[in-house]
DSSP file (Angstrom, degrees, kcal/mol; ACC not computed):
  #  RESIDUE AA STRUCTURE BP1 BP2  ACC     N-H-->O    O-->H-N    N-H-->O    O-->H-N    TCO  KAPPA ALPHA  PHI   PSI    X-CA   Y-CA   Z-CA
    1    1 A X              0   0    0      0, 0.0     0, 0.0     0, 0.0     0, 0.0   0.000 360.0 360.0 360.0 127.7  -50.9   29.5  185.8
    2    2 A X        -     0   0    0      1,-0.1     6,-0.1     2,-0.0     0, 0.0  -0.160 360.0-110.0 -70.7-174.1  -49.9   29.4  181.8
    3    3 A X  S    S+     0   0    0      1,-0.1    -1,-0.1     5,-0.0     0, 0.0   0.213 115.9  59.8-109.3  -3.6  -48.5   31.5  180.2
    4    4 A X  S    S+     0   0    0      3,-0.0     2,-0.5     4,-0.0    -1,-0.1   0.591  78.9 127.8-108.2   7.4  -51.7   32.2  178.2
    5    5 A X    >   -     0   0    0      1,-0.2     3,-1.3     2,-0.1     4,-0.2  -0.444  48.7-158.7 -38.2 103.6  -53.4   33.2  181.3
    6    6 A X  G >  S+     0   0    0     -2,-0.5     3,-2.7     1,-0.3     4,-0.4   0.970  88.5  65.0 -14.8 -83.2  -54.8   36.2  181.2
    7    7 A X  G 3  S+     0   0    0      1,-0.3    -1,-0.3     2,-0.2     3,-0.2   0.320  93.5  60.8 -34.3 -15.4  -55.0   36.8  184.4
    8    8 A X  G <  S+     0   0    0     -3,-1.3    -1,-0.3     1,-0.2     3,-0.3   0.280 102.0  63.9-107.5  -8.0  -50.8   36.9  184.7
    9    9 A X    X   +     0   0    0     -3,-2.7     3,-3.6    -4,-0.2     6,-0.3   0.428  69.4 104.8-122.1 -20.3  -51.3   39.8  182.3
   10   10 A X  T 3  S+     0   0    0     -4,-0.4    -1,-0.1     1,-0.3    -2,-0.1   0.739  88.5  36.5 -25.7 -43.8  -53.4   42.2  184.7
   11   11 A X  T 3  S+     0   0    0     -3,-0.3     2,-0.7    -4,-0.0    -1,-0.3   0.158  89.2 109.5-117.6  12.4  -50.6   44.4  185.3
   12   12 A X    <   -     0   0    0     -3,-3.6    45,-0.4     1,-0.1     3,-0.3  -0.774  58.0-151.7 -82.4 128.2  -49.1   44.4  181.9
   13   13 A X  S    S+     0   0    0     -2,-0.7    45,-1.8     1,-0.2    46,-0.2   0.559  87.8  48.9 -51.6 -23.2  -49.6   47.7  180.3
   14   14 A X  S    S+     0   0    0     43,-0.1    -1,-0.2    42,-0.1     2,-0.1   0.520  74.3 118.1-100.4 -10.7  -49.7   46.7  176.9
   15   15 A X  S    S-     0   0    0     -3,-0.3     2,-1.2    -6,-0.3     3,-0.4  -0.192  72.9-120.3 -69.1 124.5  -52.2   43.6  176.9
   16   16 A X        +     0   0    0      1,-0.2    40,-0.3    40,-0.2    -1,-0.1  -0.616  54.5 155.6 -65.0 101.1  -55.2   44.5  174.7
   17   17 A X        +     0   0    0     38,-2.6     2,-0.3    -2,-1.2    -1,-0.2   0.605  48.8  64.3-119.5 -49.7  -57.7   44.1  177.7
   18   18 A X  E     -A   55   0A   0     37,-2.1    37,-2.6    -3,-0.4     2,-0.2  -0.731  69.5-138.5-101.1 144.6  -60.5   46.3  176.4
   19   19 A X  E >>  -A   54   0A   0     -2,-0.3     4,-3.7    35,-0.2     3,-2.2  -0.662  43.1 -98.7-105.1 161.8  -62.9   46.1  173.4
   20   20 A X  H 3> S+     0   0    0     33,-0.6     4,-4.3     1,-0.4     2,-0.3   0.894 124.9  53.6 -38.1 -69.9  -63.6   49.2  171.5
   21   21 A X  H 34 S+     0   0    0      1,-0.2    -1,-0.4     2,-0.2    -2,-0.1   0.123 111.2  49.7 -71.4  34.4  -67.4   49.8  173.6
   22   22 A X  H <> S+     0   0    0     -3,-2.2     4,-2.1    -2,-0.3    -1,-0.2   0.157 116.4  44.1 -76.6 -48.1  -65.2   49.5  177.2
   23   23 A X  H  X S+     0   0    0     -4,-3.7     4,-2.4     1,-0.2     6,-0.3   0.999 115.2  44.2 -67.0 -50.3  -62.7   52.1  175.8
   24   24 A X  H  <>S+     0   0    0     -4,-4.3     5,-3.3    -5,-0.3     3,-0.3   0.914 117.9  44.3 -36.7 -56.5  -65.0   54.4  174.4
   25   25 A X  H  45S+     0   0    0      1,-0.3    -1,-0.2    -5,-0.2    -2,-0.2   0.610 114.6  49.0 -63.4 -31.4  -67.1   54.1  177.4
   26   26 A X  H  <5S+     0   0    0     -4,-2.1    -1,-0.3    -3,-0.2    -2,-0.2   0.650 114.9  45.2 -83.6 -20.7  -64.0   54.5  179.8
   27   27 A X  T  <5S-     0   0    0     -4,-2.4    -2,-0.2    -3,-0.3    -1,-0.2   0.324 113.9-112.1-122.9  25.8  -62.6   57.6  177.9
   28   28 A X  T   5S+     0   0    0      1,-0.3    -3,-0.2    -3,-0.1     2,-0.1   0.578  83.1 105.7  84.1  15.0  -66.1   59.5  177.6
   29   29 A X      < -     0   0    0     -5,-3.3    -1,-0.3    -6,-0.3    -2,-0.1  -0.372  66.8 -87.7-119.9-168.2  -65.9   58.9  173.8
   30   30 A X     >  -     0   0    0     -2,-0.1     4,-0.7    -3,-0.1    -1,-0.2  -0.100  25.4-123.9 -96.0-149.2  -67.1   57.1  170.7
   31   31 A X  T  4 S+     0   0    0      2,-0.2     4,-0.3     1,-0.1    -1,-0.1   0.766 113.4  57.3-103.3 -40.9  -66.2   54.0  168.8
   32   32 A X  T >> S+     0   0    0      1,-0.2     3,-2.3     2,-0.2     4,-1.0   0.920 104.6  49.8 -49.5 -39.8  -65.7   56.3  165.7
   33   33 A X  H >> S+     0   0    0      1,-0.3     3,-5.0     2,-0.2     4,-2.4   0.980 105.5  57.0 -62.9 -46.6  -63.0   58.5  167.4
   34   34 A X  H 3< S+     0   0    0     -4,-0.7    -1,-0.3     1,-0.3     4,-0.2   0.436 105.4  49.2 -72.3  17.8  -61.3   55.6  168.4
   35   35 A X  H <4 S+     0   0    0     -3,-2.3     4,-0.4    -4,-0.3    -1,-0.3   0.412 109.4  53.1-126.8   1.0  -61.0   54.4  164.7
   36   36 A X  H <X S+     0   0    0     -3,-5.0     4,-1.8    -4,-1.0    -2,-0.2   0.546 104.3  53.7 -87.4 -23.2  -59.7   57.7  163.5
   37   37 A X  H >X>S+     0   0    0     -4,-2.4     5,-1.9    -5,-0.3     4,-0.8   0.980 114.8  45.3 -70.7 -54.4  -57.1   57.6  166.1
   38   38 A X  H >45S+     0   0    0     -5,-0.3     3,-0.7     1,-0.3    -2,-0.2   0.924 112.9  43.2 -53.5 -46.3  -56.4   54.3  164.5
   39   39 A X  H 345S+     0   0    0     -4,-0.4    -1,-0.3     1,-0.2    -2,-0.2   0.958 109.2  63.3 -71.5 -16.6  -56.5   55.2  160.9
   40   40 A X  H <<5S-     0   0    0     -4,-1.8    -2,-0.3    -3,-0.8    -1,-0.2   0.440 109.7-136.9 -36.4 -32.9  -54.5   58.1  162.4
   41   41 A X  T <<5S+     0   0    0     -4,-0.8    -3,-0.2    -3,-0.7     3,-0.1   0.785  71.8 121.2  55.1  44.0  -52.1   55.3  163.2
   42   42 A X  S   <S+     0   0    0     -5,-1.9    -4,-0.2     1,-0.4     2,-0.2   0.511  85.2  17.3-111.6  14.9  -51.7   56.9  166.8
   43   43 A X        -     0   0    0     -6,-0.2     2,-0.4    19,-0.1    -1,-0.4  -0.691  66.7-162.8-125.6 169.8  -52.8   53.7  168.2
   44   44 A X        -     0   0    0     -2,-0.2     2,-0.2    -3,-0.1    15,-0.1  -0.942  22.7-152.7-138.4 124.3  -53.1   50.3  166.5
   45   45 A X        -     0   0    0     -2,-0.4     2,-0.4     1,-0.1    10,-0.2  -0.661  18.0-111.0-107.9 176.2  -55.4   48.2  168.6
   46   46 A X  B     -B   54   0A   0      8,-1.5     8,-1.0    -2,-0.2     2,-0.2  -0.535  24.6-129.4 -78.2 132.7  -55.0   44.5  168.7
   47   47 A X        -     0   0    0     -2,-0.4     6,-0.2     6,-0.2     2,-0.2  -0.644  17.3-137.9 -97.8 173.7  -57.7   42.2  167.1
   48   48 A X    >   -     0   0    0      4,-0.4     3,-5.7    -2,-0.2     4,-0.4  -0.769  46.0 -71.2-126.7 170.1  -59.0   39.4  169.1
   49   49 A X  T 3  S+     0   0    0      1,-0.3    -1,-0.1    -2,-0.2    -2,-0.0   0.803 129.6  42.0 -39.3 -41.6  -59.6   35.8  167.6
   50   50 A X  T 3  S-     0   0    0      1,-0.1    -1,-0.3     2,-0.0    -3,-0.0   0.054 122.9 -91.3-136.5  72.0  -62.5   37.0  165.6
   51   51 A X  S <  S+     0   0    0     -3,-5.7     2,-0.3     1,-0.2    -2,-0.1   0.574  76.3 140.3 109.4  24.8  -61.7   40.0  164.3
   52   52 A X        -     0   0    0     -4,-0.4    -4,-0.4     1,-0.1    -1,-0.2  -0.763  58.3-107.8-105.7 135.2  -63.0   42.4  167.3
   53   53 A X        -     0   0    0     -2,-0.3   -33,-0.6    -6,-0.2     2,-0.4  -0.310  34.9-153.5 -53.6 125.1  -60.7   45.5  168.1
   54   54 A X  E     -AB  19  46A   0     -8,-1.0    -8,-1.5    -2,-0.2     2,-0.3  -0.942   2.0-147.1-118.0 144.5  -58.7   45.2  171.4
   55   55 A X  E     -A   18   0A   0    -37,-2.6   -38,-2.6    -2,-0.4   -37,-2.1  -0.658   3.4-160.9 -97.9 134.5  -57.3   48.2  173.8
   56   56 A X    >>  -     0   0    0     -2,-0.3     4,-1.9   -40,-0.3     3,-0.5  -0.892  28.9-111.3-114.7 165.4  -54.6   48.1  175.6
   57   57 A X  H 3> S+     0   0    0    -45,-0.4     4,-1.8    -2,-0.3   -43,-0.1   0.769 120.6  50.6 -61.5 -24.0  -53.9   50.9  178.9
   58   58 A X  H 3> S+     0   0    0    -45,-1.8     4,-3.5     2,-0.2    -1,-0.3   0.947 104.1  47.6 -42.0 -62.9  -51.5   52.2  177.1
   59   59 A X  H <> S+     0   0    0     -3,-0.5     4,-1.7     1,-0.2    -2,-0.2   0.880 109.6  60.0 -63.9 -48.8  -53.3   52.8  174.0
   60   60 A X  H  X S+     0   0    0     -4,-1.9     4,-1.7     2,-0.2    -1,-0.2   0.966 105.6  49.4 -44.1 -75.6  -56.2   54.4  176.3
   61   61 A X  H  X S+     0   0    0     -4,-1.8     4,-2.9     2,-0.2     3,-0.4   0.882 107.0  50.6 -28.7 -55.2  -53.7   57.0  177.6
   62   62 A X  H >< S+     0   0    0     -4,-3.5     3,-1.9     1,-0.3     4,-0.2   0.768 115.1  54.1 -55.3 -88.0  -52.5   58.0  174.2
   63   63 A X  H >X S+     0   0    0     -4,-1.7     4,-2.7     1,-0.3     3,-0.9   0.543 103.4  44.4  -2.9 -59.4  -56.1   58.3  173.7
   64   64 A X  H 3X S+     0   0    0     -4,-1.7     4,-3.5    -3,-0.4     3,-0.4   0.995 107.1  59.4 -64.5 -44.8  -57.3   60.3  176.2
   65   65 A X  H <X S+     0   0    0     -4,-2.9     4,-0.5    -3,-1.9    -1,-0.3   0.509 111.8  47.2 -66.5   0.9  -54.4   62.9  175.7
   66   66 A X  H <> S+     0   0    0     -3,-0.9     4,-3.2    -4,-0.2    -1,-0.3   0.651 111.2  48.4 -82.3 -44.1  -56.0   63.0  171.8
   67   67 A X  H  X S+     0   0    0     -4,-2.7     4,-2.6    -3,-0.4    -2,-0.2   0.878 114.2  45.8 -87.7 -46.6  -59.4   63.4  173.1
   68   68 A X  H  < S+     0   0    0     -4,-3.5    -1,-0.2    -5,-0.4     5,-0.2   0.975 117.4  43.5 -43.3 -69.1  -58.0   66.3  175.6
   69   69 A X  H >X>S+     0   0    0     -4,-0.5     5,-2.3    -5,-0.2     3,-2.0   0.955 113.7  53.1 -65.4 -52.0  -56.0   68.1  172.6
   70   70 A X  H >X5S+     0   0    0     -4,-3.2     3,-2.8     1,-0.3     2,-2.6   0.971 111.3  50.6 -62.2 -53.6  -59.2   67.6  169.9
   71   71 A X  H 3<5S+     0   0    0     -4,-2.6    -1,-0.3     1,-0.4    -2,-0.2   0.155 102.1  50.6-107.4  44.7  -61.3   69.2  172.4
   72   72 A X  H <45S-     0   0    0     -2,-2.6    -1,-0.4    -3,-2.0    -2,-0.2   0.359 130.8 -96.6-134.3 -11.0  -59.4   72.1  173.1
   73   73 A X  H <<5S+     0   0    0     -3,-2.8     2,-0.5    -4,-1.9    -3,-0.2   0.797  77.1 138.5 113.0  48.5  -59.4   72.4  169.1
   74   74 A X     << -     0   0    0     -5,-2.3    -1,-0.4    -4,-0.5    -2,-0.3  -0.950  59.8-116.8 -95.8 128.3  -56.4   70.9  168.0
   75   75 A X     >  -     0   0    0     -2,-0.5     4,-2.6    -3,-0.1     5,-0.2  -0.147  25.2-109.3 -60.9 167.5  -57.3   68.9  165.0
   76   76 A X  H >> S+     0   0    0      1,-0.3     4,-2.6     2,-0.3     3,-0.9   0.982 112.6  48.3 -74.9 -60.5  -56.7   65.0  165.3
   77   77 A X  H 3> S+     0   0    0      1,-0.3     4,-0.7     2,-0.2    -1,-0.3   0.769 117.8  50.6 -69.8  -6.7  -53.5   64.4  162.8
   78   78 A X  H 3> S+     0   0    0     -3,-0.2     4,-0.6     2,-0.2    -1,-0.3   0.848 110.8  39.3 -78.7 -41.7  -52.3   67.1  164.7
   79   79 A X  H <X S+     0   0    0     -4,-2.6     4,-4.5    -3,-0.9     5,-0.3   0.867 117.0  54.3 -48.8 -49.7  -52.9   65.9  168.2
   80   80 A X  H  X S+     0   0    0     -4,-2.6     4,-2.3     1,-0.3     5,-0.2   0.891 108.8  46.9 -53.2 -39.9  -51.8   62.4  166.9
   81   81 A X  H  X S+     0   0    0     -4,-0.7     4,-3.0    -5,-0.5     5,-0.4   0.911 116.8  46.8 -79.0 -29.2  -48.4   63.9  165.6
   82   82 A X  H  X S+     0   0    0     -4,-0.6     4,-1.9     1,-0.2    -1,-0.2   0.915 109.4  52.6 -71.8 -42.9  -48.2   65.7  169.1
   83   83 A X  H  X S+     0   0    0     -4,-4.5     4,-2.2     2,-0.2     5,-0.2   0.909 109.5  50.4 -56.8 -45.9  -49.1   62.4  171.1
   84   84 A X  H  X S+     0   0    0     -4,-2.3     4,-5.7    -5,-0.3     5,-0.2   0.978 110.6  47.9 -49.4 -58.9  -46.2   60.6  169.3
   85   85 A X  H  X S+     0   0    0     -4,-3.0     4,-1.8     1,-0.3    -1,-0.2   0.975 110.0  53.6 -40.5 -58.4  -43.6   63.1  170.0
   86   86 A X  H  X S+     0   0    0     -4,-1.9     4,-3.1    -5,-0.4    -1,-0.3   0.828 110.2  41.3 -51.5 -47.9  -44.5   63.3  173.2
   87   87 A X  H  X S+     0   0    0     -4,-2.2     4,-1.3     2,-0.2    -1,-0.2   0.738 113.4  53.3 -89.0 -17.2  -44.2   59.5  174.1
   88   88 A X  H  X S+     0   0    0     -4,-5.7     4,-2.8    -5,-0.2    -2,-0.2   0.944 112.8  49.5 -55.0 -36.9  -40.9   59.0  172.0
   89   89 A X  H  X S+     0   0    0     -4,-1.8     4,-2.1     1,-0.3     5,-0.4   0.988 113.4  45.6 -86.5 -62.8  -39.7   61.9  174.2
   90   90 A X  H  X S+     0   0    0     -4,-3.1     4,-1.9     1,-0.2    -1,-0.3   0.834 109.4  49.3 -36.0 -38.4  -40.9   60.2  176.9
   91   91 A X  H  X S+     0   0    0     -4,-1.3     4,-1.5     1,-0.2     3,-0.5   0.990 113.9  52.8 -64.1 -57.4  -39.5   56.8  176.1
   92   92 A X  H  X S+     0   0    0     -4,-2.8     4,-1.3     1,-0.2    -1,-0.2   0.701 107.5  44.1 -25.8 -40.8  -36.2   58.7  175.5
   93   93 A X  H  X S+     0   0    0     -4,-2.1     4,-2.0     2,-0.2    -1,-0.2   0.778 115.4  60.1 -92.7 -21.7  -36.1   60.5  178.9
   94   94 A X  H  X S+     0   0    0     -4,-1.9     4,-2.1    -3,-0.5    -2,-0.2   0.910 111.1  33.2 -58.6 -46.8  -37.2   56.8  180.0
   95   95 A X  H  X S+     0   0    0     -4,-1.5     4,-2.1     2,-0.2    -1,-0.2   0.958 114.1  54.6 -80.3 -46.8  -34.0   54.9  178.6
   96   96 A X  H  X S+     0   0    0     -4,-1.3     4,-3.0     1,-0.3     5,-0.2   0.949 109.1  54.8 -82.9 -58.9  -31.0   57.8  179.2
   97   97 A X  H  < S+     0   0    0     -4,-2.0     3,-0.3     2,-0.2    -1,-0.3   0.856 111.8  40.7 -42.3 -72.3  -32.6   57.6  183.2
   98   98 A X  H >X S+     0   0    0     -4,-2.1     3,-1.2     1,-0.2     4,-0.9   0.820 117.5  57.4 -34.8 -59.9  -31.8   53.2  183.0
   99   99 A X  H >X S+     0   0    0     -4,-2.1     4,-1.4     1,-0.3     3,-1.1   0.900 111.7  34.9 -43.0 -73.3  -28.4   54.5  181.2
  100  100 A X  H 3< S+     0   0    0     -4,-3.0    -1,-0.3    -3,-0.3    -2,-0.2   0.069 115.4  53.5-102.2  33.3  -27.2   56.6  183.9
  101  101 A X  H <4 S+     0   0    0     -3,-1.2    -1,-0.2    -5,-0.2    -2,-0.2   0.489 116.2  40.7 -97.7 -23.2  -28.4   54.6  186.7
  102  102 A X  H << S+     0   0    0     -3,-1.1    -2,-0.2    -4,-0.9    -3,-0.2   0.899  98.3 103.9 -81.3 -39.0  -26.5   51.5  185.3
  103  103 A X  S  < S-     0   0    0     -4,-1.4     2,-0.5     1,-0.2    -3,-0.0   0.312  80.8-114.8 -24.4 129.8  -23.7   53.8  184.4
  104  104 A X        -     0   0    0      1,-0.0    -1,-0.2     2,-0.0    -2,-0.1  -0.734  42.7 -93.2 -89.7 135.9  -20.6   53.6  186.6
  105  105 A X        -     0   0    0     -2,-0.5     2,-0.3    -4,-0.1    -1,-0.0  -0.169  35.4-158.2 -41.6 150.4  -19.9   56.8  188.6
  106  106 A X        +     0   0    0     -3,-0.0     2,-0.5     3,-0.0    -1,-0.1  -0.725  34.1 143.6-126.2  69.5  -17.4   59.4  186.8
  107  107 A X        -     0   0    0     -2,-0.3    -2,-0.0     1,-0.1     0, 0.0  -0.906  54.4 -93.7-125.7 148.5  -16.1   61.5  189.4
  108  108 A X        -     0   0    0     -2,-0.5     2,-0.2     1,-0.1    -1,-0.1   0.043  35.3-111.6 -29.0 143.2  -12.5   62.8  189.4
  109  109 A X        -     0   0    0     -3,-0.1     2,-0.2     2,-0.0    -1,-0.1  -0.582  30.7-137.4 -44.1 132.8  -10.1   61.1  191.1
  110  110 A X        -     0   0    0     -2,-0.2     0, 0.0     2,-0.0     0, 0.0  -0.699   8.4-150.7 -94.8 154.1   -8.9   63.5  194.5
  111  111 A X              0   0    0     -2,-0.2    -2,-0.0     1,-0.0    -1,-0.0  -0.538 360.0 360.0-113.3  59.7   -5.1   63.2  194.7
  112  112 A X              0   0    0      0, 0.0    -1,-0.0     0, 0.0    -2,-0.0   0.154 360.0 360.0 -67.9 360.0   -5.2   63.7  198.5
């Protein structure tokens, strides 16, 4: 297997895997939302050799949680700004967890 194998890429999270009409179709939406989330710049899809939008499972999540928030009547640059927070926060709680696993314990000393 290369390393431009797809297939090795299956379980990557980020690999632009889906084309616009599979995401749409997977997240109960259209093609349009999913190019206002983009001009929205709350996801940025990949383009493929010619010139066709690609999705990655990532990008789908953020997505759905937009699709959730608009239809509970949050407007979209408002969801988008909400989506963002939310996965910096995440990323954050993501990193500080790696940090204080790597992290040597820091418990007193006993003088027993």
């Amino acid at each position: 297997m290369t390393e431009e194998d797809p297939l090795g890429r299956l379980d990557d999270d980020d690999y632009p895997a889906y084309t616009m009409g599979r995401a749409a179709e997977i997240l109960g939406t259209s093609p349009a939302f999913l190019r206002t989330l983009g001009e929205a710049r709350l996801i940025t899809p990949l383009r493929s050799s010619g010139g066709h939008r690609r999705y990655s499972r990532h990008q789908l999540r953020l997505a759905a949680r937009a699709r959730e928030l608009v239809d509970q009547g949050t407007p979209v640059e408002a969801a988008c700004r909400i989506i963002s927070l939310e996965d910096q926060l995440g990323e954050a709680k993501r990193i500080n967890e790696e940090r204080d696993r790597q992290a040597p314990e820091r418990r007193p000393k006993s003088d027993a």
